[in-house]
PDB file with SEQRES, HELIX, SHEET and CRYST1 records, atoms N, CA, C and O in Angstrom:
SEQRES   1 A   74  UNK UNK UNK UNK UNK UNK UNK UNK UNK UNK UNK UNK UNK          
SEQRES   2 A   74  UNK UNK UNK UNK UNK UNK UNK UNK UNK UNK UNK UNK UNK          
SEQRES   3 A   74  UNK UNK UNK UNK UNK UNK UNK UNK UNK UNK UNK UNK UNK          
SEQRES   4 A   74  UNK UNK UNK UNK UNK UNK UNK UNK UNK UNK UNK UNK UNK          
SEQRES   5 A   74  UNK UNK UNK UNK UNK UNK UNK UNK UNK UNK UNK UNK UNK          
SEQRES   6 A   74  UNK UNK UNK UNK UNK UNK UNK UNK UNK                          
HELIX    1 AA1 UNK A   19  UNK A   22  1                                   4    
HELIX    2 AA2 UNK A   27  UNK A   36  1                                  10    
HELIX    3 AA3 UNK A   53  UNK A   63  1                                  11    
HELIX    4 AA4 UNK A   68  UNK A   72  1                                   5    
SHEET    1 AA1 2 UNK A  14  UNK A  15  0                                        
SHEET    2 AA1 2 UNK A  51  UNK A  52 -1                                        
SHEET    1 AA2 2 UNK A  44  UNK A  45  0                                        
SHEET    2 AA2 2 UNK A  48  UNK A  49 -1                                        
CRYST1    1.000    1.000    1.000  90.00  90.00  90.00 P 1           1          
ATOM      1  N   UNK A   1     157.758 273.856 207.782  1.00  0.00           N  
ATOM      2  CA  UNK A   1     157.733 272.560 208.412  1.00  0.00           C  
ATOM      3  C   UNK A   1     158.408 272.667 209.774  1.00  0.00           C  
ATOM      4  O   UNK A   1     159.611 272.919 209.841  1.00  0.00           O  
ATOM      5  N   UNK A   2     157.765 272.507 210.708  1.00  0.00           N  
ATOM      6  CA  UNK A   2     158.248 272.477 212.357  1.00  0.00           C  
ATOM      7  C   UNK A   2     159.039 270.985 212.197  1.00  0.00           C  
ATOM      8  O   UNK A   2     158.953 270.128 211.318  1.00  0.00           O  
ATOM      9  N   UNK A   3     159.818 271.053 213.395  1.00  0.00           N  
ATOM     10  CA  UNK A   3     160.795 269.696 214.082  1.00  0.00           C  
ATOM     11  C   UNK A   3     160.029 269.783 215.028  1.00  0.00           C  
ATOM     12  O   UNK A   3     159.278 270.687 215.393  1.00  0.00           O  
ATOM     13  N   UNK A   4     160.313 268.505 215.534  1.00  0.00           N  
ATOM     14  CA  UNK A   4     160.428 268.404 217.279  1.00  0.00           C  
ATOM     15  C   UNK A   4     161.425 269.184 217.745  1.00  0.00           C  
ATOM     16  O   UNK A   4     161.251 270.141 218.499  1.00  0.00           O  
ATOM     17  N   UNK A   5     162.992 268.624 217.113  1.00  0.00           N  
ATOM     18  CA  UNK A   5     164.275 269.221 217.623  1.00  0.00           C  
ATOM     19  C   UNK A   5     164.721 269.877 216.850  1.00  0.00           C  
ATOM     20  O   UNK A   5     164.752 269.461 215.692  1.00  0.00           O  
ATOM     21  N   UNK A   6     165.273 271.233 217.187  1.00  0.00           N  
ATOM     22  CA  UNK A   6     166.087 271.763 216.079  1.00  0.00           C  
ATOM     23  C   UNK A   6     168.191 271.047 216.427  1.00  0.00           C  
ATOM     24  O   UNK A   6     168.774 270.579 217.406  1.00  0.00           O  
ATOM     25  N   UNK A   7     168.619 271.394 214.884  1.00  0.00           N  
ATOM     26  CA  UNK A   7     169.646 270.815 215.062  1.00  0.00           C  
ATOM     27  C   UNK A   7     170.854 271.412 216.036  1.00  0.00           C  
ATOM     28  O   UNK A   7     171.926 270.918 216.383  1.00  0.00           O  
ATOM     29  N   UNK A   8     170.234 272.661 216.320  1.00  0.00           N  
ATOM     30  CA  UNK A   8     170.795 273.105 217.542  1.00  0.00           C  
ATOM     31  C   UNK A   8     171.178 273.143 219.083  1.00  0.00           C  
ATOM     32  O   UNK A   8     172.024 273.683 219.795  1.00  0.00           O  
ATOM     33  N   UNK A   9     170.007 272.203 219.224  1.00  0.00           N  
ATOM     34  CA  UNK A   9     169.964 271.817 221.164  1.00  0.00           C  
ATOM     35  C   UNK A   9     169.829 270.403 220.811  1.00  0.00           C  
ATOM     36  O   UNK A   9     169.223 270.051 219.799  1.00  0.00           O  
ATOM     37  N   UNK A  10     170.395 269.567 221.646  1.00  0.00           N  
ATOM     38  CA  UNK A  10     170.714 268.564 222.049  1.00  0.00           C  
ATOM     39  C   UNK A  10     169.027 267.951 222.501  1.00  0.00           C  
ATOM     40  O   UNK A  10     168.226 268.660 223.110  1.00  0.00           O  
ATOM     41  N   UNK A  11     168.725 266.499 222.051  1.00  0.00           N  
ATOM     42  CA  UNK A  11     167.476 265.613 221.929  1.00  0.00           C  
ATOM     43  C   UNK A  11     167.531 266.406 223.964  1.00  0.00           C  
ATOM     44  O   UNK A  11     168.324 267.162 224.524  1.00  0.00           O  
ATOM     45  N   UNK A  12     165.997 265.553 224.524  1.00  0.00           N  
ATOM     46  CA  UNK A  12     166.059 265.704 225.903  1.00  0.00           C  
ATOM     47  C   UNK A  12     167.131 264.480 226.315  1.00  0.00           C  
ATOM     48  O   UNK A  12     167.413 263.666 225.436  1.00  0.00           O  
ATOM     49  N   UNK A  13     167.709 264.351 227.602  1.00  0.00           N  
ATOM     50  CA  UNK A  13     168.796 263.792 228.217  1.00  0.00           C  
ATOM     51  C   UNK A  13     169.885 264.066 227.613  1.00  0.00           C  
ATOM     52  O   UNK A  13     170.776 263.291 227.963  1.00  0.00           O  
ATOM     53  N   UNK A  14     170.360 265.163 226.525  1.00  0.00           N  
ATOM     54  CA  UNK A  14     171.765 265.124 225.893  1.00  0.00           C  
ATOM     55  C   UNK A  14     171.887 266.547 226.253  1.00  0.00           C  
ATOM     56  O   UNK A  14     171.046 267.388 225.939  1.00  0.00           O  
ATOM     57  N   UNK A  15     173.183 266.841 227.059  1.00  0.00           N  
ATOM     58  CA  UNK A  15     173.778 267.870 227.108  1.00  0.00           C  
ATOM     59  C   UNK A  15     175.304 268.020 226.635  1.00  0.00           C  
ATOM     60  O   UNK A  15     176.167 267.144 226.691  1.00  0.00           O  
ATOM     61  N   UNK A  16     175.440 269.335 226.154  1.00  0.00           N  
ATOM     62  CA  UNK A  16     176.506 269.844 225.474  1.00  0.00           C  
ATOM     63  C   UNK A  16     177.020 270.610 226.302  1.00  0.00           C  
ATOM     64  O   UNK A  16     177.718 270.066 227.158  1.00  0.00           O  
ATOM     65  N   UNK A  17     176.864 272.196 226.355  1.00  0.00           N  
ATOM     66  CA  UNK A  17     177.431 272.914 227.006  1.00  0.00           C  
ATOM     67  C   UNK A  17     176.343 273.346 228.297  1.00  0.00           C  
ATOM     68  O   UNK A  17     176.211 274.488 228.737  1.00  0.00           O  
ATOM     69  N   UNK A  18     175.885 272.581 228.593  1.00  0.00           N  
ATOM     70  CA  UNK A  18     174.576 272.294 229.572  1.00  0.00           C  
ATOM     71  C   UNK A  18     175.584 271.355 230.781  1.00  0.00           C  
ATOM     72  O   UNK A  18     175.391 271.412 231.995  1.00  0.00           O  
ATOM     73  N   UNK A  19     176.318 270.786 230.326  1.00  0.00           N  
ATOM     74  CA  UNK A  19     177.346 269.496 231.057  1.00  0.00           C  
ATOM     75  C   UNK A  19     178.099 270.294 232.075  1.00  0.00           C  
ATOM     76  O   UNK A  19     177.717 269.888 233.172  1.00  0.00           O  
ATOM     77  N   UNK A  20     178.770 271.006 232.189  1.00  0.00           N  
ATOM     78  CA  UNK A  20     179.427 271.772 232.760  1.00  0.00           C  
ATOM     79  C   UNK A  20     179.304 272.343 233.721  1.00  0.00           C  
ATOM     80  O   UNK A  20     180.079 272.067 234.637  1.00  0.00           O  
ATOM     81  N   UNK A  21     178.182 273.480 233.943  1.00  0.00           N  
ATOM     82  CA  UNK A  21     177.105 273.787 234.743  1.00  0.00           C  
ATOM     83  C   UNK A  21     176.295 273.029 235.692  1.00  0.00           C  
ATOM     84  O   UNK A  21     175.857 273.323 236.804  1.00  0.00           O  
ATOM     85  N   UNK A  22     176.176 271.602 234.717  1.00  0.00           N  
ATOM     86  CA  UNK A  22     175.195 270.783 235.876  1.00  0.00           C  
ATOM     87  C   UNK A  22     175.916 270.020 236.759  1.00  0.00           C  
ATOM     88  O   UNK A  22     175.316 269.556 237.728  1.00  0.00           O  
ATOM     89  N   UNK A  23     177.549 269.711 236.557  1.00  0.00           N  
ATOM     90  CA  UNK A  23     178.604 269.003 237.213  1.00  0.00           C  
ATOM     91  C   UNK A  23     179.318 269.974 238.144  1.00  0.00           C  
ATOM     92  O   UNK A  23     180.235 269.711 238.923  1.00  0.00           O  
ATOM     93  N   UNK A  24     178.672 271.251 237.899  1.00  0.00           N  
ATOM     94  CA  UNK A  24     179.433 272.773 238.528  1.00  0.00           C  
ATOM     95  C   UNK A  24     180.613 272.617 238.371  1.00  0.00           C  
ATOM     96  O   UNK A  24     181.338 272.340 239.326  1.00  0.00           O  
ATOM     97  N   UNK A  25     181.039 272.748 237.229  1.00  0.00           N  
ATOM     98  CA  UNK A  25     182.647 272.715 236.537  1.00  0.00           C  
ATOM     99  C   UNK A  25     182.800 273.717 235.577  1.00  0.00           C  
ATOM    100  O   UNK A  25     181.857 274.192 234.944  1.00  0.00           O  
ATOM    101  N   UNK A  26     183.805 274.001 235.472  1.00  0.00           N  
ATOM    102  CA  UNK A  26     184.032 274.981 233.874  1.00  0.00           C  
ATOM    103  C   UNK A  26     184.031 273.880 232.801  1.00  0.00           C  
ATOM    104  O   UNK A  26     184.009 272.654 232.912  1.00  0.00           O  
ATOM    105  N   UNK A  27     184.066 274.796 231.588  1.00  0.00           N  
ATOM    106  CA  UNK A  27     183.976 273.848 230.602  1.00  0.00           C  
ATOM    107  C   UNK A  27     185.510 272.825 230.102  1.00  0.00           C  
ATOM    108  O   UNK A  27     185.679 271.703 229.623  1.00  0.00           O  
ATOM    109  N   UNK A  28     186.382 273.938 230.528  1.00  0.00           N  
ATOM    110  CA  UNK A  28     187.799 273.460 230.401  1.00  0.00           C  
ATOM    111  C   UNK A  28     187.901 272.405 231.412  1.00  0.00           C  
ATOM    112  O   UNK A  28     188.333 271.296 231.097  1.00  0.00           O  
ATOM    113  N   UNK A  29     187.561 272.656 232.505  1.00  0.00           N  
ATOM    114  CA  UNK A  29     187.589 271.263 233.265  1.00  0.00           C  
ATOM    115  C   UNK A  29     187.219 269.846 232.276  1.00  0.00           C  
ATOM    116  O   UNK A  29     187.930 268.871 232.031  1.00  0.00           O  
ATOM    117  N   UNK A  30     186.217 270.077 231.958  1.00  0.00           N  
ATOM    118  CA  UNK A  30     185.442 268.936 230.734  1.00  0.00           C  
ATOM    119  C   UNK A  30     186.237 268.348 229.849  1.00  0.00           C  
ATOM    120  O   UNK A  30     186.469 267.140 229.817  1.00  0.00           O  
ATOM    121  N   UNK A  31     186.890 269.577 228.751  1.00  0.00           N  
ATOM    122  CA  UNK A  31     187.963 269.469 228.170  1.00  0.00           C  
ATOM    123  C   UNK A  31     188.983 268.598 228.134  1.00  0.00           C  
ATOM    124  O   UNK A  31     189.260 267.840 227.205  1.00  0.00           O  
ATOM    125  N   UNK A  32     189.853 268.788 229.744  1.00  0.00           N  
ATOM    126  CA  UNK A  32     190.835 268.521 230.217  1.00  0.00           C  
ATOM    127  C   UNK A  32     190.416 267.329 230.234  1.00  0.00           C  
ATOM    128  O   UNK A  32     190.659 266.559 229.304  1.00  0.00           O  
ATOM    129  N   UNK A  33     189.750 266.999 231.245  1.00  0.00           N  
ATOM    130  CA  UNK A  33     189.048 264.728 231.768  1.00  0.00           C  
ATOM    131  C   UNK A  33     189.077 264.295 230.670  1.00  0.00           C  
ATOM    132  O   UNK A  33     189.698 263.259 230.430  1.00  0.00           O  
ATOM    133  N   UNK A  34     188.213 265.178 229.438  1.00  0.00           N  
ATOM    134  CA  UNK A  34     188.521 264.335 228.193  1.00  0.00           C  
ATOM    135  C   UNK A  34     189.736 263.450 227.696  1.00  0.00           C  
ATOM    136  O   UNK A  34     189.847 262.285 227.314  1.00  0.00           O  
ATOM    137  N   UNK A  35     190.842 264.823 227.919  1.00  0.00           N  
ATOM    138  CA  UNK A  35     191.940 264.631 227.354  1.00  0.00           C  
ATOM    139  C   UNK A  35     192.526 263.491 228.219  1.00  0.00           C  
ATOM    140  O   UNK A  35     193.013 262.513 227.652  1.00  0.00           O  
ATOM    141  N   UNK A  36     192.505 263.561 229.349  1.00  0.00           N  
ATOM    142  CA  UNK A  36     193.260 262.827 230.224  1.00  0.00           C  
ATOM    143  C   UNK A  36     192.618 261.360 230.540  1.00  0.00           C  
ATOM    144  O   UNK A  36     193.168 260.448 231.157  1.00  0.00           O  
ATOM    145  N   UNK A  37     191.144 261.367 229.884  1.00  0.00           N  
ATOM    146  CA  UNK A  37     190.993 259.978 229.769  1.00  0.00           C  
ATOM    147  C   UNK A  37     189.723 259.528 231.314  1.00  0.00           C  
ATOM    148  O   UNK A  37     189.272 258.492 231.803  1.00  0.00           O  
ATOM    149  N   UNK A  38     189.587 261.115 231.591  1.00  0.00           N  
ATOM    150  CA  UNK A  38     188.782 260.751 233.045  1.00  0.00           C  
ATOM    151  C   UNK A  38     187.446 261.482 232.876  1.00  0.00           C  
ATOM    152  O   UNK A  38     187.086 262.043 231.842  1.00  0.00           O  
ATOM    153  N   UNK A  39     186.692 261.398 234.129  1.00  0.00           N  
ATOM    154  CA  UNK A  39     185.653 262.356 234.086  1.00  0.00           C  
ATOM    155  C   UNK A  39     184.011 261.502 233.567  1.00  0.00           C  
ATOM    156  O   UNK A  39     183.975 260.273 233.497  1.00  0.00           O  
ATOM    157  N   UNK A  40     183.191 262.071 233.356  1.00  0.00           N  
ATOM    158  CA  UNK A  40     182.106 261.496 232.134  1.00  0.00           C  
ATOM    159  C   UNK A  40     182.230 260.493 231.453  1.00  0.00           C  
ATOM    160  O   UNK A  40     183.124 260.767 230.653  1.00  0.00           O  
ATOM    161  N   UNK A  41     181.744 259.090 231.200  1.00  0.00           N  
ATOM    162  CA  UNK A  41     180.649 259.376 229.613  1.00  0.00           C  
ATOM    163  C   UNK A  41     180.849 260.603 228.575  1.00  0.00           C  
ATOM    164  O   UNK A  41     180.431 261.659 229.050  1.00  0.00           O  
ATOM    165  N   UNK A  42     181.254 260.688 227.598  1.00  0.00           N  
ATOM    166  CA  UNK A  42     181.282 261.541 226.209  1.00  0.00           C  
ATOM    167  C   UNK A  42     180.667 260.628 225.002  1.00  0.00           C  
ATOM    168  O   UNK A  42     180.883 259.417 225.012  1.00  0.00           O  
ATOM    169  N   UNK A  43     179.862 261.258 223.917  1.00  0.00           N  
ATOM    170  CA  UNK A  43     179.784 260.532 222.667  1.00  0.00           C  
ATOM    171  C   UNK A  43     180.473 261.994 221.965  1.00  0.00           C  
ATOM    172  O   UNK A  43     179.925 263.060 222.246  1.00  0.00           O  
ATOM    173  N   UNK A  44     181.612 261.991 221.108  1.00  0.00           N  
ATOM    174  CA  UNK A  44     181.485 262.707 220.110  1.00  0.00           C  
ATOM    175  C   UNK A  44     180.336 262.610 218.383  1.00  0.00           C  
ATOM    176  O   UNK A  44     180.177 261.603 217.693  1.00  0.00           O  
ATOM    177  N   UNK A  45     180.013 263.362 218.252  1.00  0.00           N  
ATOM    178  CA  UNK A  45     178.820 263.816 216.383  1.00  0.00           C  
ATOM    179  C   UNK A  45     179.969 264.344 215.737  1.00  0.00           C  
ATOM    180  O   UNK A  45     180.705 265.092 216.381  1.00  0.00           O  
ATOM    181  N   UNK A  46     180.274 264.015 214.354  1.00  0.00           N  
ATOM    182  CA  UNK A  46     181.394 265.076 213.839  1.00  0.00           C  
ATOM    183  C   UNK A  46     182.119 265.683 214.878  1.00  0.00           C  
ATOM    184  O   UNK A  46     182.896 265.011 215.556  1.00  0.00           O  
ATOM    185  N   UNK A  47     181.907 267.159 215.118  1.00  0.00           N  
ATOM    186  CA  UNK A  47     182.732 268.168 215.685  1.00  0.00           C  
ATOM    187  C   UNK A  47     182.079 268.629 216.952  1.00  0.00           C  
ATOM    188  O   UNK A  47     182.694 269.569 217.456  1.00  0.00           O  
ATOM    189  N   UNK A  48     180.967 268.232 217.650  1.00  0.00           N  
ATOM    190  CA  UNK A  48     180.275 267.840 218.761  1.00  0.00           C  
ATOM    191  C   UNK A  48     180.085 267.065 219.638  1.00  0.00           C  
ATOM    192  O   UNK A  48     179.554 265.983 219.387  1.00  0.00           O  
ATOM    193  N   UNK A  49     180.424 267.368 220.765  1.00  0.00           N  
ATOM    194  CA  UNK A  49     180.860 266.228 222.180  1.00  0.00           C  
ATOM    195  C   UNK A  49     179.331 266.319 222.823  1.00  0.00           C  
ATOM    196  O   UNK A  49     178.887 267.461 222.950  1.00  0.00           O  
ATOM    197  N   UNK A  50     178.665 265.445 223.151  1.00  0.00           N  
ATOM    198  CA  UNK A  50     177.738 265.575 223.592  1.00  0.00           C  
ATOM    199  C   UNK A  50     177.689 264.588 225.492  1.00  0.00           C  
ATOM    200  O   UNK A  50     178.299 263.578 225.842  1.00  0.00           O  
ATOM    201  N   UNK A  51     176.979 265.225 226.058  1.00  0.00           N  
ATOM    202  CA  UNK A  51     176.891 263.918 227.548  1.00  0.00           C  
ATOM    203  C   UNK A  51     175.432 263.811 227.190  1.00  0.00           C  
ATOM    204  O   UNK A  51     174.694 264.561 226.551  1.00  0.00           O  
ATOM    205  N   UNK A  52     175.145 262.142 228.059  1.00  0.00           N  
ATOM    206  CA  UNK A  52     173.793 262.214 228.243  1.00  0.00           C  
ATOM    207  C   UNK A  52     174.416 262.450 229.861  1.00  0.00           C  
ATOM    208  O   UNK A  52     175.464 262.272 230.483  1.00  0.00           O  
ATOM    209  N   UNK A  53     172.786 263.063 230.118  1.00  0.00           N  
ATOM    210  CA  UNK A  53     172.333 263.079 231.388  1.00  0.00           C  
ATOM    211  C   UNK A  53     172.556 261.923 231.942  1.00  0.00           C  
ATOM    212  O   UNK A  53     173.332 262.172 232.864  1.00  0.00           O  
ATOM    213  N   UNK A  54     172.334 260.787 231.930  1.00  0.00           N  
ATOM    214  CA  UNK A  54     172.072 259.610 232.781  1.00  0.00           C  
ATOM    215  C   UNK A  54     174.006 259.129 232.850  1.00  0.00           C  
ATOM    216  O   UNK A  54     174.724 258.433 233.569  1.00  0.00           O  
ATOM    217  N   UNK A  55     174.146 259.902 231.773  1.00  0.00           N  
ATOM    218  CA  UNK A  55     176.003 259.798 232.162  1.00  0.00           C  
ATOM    219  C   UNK A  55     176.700 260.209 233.027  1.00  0.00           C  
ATOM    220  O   UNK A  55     177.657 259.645 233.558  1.00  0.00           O  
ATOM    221  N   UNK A  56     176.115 261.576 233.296  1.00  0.00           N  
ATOM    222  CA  UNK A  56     176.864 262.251 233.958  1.00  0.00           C  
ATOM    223  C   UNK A  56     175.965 262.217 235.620  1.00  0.00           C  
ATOM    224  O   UNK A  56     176.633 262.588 236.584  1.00  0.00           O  
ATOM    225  N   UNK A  57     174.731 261.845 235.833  1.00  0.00           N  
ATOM    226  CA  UNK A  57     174.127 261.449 237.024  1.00  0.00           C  
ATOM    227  C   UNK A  57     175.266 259.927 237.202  1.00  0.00           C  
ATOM    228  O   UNK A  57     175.726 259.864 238.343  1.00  0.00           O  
ATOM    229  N   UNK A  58     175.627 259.045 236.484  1.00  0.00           N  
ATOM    230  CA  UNK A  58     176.249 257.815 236.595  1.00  0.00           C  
ATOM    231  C   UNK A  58     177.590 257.946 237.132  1.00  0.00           C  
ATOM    232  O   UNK A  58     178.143 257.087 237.818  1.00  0.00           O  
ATOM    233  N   UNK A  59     178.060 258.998 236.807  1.00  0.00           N  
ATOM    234  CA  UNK A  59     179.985 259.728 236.946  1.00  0.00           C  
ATOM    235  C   UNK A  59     179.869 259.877 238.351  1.00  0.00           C  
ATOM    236  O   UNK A  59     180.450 259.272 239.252  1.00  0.00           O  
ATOM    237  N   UNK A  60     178.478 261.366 238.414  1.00  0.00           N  
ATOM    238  CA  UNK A  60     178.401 261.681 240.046  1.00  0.00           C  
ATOM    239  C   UNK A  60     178.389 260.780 241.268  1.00  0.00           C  
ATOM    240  O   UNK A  60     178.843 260.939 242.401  1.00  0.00           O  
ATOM    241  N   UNK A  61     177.620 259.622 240.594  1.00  0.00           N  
ATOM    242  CA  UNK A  61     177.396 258.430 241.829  1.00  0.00           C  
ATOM    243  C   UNK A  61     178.988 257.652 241.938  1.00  0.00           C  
ATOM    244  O   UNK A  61     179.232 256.998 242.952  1.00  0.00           O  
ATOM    245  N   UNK A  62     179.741 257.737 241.143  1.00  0.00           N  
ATOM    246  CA  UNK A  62     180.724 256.698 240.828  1.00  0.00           C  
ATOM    247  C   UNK A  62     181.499 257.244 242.340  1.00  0.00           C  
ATOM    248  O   UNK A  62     181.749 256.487 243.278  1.00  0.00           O  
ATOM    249  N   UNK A  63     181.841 258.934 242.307  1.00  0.00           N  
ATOM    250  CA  UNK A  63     182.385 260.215 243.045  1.00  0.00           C  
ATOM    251  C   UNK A  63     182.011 259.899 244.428  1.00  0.00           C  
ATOM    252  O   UNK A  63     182.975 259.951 245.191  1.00  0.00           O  
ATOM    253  N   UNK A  64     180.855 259.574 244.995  1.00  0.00           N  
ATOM    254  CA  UNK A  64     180.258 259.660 245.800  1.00  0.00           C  
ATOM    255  C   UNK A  64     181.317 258.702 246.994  1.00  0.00           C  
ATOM    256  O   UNK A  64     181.746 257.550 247.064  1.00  0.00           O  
ATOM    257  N   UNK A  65     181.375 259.557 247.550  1.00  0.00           N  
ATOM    258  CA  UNK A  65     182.310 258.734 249.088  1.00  0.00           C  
ATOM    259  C   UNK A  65     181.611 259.023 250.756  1.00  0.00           C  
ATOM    260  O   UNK A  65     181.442 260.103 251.321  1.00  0.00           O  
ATOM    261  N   UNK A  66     181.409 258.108 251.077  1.00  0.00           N  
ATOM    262  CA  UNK A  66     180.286 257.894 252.287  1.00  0.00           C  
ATOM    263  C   UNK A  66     181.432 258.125 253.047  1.00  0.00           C  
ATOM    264  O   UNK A  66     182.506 258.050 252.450  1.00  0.00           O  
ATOM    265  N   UNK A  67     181.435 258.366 254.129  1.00  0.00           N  
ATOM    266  CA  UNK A  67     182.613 258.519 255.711  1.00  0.00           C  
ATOM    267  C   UNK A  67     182.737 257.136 256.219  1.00  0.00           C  
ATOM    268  O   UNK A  67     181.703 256.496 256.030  1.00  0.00           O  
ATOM    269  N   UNK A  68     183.325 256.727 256.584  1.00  0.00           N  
ATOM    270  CA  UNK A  68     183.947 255.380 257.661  1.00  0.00           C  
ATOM    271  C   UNK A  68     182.789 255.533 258.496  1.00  0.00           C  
ATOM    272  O   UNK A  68     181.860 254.760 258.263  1.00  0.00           O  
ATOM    273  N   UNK A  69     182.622 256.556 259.626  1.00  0.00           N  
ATOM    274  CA  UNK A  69     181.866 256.939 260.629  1.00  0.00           C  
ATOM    275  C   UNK A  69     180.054 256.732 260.127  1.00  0.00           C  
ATOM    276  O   UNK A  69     179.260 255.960 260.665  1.00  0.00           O  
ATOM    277  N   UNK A  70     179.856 257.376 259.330  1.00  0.00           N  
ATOM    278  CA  UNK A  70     178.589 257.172 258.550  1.00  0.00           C  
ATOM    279  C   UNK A  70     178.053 255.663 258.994  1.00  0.00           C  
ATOM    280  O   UNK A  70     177.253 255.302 259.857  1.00  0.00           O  
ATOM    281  N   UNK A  71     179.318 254.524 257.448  1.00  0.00           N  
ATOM    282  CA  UNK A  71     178.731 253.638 257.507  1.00  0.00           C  
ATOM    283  C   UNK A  71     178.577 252.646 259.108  1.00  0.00           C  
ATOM    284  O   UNK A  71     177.645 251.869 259.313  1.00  0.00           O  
ATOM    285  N   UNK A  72     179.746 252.921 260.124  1.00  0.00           N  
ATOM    286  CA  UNK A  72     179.228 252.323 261.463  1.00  0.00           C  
ATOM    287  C   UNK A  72     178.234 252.510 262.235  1.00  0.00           C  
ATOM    288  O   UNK A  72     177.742 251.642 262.956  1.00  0.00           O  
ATOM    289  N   UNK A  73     177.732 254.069 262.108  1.00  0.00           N  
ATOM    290  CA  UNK A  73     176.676 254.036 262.501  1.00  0.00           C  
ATOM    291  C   UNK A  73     175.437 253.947 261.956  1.00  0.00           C  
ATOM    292  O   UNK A  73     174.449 254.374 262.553  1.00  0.00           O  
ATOM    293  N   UNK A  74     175.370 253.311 260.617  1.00  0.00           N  
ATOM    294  CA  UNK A  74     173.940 252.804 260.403  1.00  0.00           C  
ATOM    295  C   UNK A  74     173.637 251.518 260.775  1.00  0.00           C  
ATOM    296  O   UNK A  74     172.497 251.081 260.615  1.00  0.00           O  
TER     297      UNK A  74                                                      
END                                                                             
């Protein structure tokens, strides 16, 4: 009997150890924000931390800082 998903990789938009890489961070970085309460969107599964994608595209935009100069000259 085939799956769609095996219980091994994360549905599409859910990354695990995919998160890290796509934020260009180590994983301990990840870790750490956890701990400290910053960083991502997280859902923990049991013993599995998972991001969605649209979480961590949501974090990046939060990050995003335009220049003073920028916005006068538009």
């Amino acid at each position: 009997m085939s799956h769609a998903h095996s219980w091994k990789q994360p549905a599409a938009g859910r990354l695990t150890r995919e998160a890290a890489p796509y934020l260009r961070v180590c994983e301990r970085t990840l870790i750490r924000w956890r701990g400290l309460g910053v960083g991502p969107a997280w859902t923990k599964v049991g013993h599995r931390v998972i991001y969605r994608e649209s979480d961590l595209d949501a974090w990046l935009d939060a990050q995003r800082v335009v220049p003073v100069r920028s916005e006068m000259s538009a």
